[in-house]
N, CA, C and O atoms as a Maestro MAE file, in Angstrom:
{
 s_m_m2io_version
 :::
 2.0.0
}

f_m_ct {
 s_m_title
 :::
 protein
 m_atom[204] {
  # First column is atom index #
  i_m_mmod_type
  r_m_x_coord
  r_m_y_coord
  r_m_z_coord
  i_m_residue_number
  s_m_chain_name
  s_m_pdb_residue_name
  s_m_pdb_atom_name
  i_m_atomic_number
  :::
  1 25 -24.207 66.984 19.903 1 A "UNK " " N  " 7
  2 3 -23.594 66.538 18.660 1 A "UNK " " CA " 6
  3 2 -22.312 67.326 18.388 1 A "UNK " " C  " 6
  4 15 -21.307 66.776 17.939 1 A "UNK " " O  " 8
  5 25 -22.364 68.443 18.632 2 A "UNK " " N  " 7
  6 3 -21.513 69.417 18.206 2 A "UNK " " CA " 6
  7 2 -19.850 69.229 19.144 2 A "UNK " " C  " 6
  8 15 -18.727 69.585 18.785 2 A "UNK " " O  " 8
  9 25 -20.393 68.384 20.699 3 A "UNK " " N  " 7
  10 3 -19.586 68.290 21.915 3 A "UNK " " CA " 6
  11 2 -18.759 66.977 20.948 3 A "UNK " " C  " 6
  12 15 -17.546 67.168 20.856 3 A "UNK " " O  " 8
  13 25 -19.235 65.817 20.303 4 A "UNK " " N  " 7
  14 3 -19.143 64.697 20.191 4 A "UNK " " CA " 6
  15 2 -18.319 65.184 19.084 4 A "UNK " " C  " 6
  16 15 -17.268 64.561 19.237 4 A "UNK " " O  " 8
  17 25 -18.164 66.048 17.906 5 A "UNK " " N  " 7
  18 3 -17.949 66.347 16.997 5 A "UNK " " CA " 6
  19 2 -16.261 67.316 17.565 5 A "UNK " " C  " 6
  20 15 -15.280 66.964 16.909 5 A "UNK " " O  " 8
  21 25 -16.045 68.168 18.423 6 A "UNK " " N  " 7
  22 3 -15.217 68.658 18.849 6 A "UNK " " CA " 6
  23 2 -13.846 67.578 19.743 6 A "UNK " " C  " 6
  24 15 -12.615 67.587 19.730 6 A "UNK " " O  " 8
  25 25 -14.883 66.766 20.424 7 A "UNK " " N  " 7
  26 3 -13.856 65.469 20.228 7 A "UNK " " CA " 6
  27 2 -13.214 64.746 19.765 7 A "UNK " " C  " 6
  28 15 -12.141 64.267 20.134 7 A "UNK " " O  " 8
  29 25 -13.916 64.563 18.748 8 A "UNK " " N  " 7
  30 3 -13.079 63.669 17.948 8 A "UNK " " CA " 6
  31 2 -12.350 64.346 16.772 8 A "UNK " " C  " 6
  32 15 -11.865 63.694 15.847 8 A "UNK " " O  " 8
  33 25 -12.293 65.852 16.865 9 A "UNK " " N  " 7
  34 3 -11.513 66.708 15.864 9 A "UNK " " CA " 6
  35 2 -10.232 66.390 17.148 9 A "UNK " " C  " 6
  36 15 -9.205 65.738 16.960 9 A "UNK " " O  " 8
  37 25 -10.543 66.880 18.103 10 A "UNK " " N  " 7
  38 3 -9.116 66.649 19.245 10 A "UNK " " CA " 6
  39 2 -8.420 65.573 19.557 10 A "UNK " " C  " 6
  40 15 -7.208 65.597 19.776 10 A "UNK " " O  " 8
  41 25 -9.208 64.454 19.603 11 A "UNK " " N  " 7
  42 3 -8.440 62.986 19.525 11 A "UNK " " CA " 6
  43 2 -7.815 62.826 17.748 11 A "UNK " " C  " 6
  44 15 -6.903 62.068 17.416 11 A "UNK " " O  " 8
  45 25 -8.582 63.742 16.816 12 A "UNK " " N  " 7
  46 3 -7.805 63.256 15.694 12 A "UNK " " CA " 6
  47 2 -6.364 64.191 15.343 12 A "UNK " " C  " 6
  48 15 -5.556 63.883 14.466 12 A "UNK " " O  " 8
  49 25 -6.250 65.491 16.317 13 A "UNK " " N  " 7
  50 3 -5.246 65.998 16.092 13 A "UNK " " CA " 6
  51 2 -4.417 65.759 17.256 13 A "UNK " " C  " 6
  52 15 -3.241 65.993 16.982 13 A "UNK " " O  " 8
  53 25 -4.594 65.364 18.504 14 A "UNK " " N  " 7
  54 3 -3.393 64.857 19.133 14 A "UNK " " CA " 6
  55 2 -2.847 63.335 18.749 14 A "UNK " " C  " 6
  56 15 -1.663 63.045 18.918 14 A "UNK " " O  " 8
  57 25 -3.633 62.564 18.317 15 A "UNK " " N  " 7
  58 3 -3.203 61.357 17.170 15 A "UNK " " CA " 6
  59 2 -1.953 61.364 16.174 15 A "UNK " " C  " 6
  60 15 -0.948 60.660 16.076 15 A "UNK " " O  " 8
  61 25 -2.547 62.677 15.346 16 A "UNK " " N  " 7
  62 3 -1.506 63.090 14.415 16 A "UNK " " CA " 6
  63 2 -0.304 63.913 15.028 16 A "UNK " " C  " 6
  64 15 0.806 63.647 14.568 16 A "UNK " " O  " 8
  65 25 -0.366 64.596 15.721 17 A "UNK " " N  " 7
  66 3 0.519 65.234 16.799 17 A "UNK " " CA " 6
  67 2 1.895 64.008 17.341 17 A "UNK " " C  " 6
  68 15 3.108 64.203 17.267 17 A "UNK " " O  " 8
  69 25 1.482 63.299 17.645 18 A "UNK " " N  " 7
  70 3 1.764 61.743 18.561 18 A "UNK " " CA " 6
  71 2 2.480 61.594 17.660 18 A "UNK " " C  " 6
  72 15 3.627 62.023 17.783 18 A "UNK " " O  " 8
  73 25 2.071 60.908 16.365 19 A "UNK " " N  " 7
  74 3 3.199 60.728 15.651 19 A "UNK " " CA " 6
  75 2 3.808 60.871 14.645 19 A "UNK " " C  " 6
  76 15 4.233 60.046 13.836 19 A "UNK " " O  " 8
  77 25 3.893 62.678 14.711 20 A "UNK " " N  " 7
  78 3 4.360 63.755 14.239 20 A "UNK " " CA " 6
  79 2 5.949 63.817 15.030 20 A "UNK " " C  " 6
  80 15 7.071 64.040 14.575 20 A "UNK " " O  " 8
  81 25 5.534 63.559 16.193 21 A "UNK " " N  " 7
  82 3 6.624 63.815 17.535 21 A "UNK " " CA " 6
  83 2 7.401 62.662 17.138 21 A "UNK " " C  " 6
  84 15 8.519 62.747 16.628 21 A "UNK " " O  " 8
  85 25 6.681 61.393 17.424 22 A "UNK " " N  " 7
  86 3 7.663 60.236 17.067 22 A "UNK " " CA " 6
  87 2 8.566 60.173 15.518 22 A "UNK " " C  " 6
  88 15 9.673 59.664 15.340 22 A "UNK " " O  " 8
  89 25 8.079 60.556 14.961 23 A "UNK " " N  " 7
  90 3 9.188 60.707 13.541 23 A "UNK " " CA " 6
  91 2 10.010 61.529 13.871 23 A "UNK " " C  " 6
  92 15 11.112 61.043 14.127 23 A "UNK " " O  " 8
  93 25 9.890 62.970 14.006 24 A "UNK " " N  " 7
  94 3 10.713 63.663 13.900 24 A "UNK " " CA " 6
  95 2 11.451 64.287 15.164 24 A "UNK " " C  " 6
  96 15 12.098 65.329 15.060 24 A "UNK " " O  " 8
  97 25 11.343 63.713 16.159 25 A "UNK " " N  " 7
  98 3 12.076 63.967 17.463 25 A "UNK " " CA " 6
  99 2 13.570 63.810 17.534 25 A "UNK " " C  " 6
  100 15 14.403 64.713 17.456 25 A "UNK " " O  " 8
  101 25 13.773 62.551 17.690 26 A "UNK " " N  " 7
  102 3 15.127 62.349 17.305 26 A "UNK " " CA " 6
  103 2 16.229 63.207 16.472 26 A "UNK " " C  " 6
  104 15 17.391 63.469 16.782 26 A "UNK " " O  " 8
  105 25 15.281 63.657 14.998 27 A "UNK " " N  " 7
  106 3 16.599 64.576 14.103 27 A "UNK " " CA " 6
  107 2 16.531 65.578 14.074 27 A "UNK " " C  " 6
  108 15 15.465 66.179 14.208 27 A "UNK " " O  " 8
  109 25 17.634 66.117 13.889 28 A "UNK " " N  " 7
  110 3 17.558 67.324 13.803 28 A "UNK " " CA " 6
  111 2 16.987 68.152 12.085 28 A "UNK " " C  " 6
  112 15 16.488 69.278 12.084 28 A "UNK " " O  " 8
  113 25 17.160 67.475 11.002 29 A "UNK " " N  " 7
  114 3 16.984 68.157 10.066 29 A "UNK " " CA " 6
  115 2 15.342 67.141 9.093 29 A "UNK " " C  " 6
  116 15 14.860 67.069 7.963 29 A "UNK " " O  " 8
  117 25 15.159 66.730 10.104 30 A "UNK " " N  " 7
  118 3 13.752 65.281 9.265 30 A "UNK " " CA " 6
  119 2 13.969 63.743 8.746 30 A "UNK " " C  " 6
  120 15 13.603 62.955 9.618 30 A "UNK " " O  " 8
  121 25 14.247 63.380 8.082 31 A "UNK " " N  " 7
  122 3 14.460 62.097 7.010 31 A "UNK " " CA " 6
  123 2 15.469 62.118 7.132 31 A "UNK " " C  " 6
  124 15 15.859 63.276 7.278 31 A "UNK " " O  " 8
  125 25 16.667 61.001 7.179 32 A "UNK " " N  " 7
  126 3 17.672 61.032 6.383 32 A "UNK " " CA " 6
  127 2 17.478 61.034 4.600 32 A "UNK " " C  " 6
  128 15 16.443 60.922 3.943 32 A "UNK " " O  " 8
  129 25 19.273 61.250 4.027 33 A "UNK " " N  " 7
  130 3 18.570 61.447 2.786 33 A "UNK " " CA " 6
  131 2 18.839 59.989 2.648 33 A "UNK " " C  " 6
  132 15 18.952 59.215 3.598 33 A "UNK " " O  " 8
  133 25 18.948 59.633 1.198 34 A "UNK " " N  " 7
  134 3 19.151 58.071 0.903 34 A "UNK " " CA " 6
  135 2 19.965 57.829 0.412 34 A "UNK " " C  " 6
  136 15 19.872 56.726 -0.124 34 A "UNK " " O  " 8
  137 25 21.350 58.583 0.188 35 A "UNK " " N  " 7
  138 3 22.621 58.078 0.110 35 A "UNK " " CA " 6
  139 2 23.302 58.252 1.357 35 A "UNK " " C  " 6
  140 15 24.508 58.284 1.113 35 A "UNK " " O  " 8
  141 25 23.028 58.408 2.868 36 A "UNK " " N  " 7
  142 3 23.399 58.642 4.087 36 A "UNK " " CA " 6
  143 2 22.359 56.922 4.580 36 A "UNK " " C  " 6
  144 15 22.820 56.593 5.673 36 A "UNK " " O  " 8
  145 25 21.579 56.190 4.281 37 A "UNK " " N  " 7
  146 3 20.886 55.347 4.218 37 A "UNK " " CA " 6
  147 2 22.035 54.177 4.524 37 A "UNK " " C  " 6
  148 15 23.034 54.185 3.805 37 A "UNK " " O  " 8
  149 25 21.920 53.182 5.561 38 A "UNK " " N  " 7
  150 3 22.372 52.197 5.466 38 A "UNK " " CA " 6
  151 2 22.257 51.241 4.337 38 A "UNK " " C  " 6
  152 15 21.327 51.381 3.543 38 A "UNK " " O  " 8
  153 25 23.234 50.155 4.177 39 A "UNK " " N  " 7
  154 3 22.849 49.680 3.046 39 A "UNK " " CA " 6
  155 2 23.492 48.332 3.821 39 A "UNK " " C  " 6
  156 15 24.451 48.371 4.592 39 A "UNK " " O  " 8
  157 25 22.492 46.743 3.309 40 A "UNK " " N  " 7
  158 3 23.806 46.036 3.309 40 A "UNK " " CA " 6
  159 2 24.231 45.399 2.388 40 A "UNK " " C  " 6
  160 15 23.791 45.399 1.239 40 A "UNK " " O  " 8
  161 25 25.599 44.480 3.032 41 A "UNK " " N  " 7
  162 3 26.427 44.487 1.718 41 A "UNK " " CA " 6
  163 2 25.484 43.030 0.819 41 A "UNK " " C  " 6
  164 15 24.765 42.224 1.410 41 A "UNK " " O  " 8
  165 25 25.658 43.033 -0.120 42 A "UNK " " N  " 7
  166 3 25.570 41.045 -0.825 42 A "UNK " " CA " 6
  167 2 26.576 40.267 -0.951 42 A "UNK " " C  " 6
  168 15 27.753 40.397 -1.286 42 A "UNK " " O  " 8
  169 25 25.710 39.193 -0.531 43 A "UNK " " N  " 7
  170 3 26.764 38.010 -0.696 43 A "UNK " " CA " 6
  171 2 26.348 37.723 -1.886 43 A "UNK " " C  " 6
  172 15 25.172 37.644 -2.244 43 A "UNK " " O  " 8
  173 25 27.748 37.483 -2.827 44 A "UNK " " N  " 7
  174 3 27.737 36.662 -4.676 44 A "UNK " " CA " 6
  175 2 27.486 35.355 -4.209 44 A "UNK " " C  " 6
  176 15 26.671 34.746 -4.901 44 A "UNK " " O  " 8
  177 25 27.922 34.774 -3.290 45 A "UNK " " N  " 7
  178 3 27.865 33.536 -3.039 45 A "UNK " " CA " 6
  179 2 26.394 32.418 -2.598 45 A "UNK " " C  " 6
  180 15 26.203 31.205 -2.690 45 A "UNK " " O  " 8
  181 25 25.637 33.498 -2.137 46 A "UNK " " N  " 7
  182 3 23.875 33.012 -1.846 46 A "UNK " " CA " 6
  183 2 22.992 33.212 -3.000 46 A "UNK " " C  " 6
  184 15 22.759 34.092 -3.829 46 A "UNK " " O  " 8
  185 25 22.633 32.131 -2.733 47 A "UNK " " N  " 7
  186 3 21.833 31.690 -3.820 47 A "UNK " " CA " 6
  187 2 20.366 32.576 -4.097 47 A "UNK " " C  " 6
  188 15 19.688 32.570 -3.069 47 A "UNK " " O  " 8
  189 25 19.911 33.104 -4.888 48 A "UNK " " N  " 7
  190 3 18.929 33.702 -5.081 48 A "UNK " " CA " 6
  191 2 17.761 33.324 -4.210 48 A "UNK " " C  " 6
  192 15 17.354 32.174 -4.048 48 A "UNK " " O  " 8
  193 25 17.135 34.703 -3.524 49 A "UNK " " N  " 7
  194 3 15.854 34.007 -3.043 49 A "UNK " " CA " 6
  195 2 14.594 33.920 -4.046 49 A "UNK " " C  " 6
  196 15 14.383 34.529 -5.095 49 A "UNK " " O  " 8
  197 25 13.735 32.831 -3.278 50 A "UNK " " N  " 7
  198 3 12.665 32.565 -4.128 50 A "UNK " " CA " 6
  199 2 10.933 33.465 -3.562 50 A "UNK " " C  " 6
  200 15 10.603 33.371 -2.380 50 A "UNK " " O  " 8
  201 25 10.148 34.155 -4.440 51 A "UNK " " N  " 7
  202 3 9.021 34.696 -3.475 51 A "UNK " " CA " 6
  203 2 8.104 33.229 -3.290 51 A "UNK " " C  " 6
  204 15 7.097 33.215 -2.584 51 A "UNK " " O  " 8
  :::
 }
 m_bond[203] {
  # First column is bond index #
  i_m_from
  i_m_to
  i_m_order
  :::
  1 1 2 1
  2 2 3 1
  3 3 4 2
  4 3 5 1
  5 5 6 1
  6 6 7 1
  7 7 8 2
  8 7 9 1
  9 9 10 1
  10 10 11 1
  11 11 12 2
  12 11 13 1
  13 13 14 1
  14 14 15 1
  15 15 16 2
  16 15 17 1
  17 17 18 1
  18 18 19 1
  19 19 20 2
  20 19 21 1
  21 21 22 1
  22 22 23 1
  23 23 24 2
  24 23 25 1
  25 25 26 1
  26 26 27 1
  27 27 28 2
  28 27 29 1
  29 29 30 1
  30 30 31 1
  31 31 32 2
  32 31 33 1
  33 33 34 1
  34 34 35 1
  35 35 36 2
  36 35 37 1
  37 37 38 1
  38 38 39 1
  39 39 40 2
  40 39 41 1
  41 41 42 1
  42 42 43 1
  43 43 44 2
  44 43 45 1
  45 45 46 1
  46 46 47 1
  47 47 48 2
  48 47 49 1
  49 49 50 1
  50 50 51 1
  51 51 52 2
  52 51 53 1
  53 53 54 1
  54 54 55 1
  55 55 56 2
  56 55 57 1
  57 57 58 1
  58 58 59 1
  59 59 60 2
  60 59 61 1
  61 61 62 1
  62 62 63 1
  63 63 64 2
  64 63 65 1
  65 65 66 1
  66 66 67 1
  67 67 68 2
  68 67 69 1
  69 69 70 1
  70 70 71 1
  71 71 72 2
  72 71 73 1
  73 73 74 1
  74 74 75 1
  75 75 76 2
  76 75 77 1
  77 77 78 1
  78 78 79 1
  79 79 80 2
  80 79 81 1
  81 81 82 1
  82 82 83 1
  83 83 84 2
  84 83 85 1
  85 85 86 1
  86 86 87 1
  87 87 88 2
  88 87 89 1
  89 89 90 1
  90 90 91 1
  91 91 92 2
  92 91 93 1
  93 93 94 1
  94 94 95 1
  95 95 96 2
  96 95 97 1
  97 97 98 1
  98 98 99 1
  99 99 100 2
  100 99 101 1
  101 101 102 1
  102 102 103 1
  103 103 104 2
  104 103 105 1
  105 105 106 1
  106 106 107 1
  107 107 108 2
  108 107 109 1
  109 109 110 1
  110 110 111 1
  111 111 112 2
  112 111 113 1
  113 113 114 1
  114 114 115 1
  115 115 116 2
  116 115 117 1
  117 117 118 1
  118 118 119 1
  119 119 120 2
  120 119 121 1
  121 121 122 1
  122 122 123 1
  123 123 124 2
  124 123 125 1
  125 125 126 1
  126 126 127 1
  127 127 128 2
  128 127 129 1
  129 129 130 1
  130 130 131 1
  131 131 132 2
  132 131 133 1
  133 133 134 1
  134 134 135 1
  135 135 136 2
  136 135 137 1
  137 137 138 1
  138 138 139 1
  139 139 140 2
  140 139 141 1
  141 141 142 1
  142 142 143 1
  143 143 144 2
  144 143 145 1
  145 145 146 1
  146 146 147 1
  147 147 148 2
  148 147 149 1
  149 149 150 1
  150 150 151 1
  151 151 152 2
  152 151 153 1
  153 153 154 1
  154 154 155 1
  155 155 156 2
  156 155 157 1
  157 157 158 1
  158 158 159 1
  159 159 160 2
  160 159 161 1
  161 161 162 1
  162 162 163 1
  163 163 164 2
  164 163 165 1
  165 165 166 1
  166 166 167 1
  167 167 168 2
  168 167 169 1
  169 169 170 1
  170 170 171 1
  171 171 172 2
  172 171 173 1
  173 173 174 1
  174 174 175 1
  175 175 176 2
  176 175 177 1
  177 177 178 1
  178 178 179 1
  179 179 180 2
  180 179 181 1
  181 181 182 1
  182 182 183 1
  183 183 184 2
  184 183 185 1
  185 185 186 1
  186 186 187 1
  187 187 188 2
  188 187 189 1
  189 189 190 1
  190 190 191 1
  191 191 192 2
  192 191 193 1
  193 193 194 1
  194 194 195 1
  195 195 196 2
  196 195 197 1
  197 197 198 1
  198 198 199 1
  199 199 200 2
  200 199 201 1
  201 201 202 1
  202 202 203 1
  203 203 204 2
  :::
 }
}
């Protein structure tokens, strides 16, 4: 039980590990902030969408 129990503490921290790596690999400082955030522009001319 205890073997079964040590496993799945290790599959649950190389899990989180995984994609720990994938977020933050790429930057150097974490997140961008959100005025560095792409934005796009609007068109005045399109018509409102509907949900």
């Amino acid at each position: 039980m205890t073997l079964l129990l040590l496993e799945a503490l290790g599959a649950m921290v190389l899990l989180i590990f995984i994609v720990w790596w994938t977020m933050f690999s790429g930057r150097k400082k974490g997140e961008l902030p959100d005025e560095a955030a792409p934005t796009r522009p609007q068109d005045d001319d399109a018509p409102p969408k509907r949900d």
